[in-house]
C-alpha positions in Angstrom: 24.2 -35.6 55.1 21.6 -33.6 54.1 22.8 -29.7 52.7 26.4 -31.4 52.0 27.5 -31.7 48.6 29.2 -34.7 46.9 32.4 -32.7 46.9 32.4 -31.8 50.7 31.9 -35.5 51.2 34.6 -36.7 49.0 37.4 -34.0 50.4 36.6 -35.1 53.7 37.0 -38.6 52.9 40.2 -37.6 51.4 41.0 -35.4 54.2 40.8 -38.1 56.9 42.1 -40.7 54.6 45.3 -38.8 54.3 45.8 -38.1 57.9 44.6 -42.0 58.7 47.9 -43.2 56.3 50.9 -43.1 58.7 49.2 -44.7 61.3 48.5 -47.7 59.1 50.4 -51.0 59.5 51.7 -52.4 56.7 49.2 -55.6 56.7 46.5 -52.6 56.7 48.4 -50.9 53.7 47.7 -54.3 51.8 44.2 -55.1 52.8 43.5 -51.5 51.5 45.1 -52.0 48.1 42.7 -55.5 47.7 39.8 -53.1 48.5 40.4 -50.6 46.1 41.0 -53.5 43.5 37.8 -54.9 44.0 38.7 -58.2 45.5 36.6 -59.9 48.1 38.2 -60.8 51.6 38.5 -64.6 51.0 40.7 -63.3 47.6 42.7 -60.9 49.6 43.1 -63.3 52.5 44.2 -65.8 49.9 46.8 -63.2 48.5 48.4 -62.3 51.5 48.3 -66.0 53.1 46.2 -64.7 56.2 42.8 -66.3 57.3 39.7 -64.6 56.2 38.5 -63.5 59.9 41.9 -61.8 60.1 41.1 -59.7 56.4 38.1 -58.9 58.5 39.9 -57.5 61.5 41.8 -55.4 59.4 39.0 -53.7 57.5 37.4 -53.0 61.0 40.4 -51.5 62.1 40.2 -49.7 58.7 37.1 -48.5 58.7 38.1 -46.8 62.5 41.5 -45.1 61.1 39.6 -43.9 58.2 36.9 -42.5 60.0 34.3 -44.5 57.2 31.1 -46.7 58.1 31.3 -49.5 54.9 33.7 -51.1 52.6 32.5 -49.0 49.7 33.5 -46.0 52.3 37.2 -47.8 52.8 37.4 -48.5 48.8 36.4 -44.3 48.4 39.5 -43.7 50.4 41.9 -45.8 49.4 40.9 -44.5 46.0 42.0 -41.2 47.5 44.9 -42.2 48.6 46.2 -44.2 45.2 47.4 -40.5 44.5 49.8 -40.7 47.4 52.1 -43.8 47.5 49.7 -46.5 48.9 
């Protein structure tokens, strides 16, 4: 992202973090608030009393809605969205 600054990147992170929220399931909503706690799927997984490969599925589907290529990507946005009532 060569002639972008940090900034640009983060409000567009923001940006399409905010308009990814409503079309979030509420599982999603949860997977997202491990991620921006730091906890690793098998912890989140073991939170929510879902299997591991299922934590999975939902940070792919996260990583889609959000419009974001990594975990530290989906933990950026959910960061983002703390602000807002995630």
């Amino acid at each position: 992202m060569e002639g972008i600054s940090q900034e640009s990147r983060q409000f567009g992170t923001k940006a399409a973090a905010a308009a990814a929220l409503p079309q979030l399931t509420p599982t999603q909503i949860k997977v997202l608030r491990g991620v921006r706690s730091g906890l690793l799927n098998k912890q989140i997984a073991y939170d929510l009393g879902i299997a591991e490969t299922t934590v999975k599925a939902h940070m792919t589907a996260l990583m889609r809605k959000l419009n974001v290529r990594n975990r530290t990507q989906v933990a950026i946005a959910a960061q983002a969205l703390s602000l807002q009532t995630v």
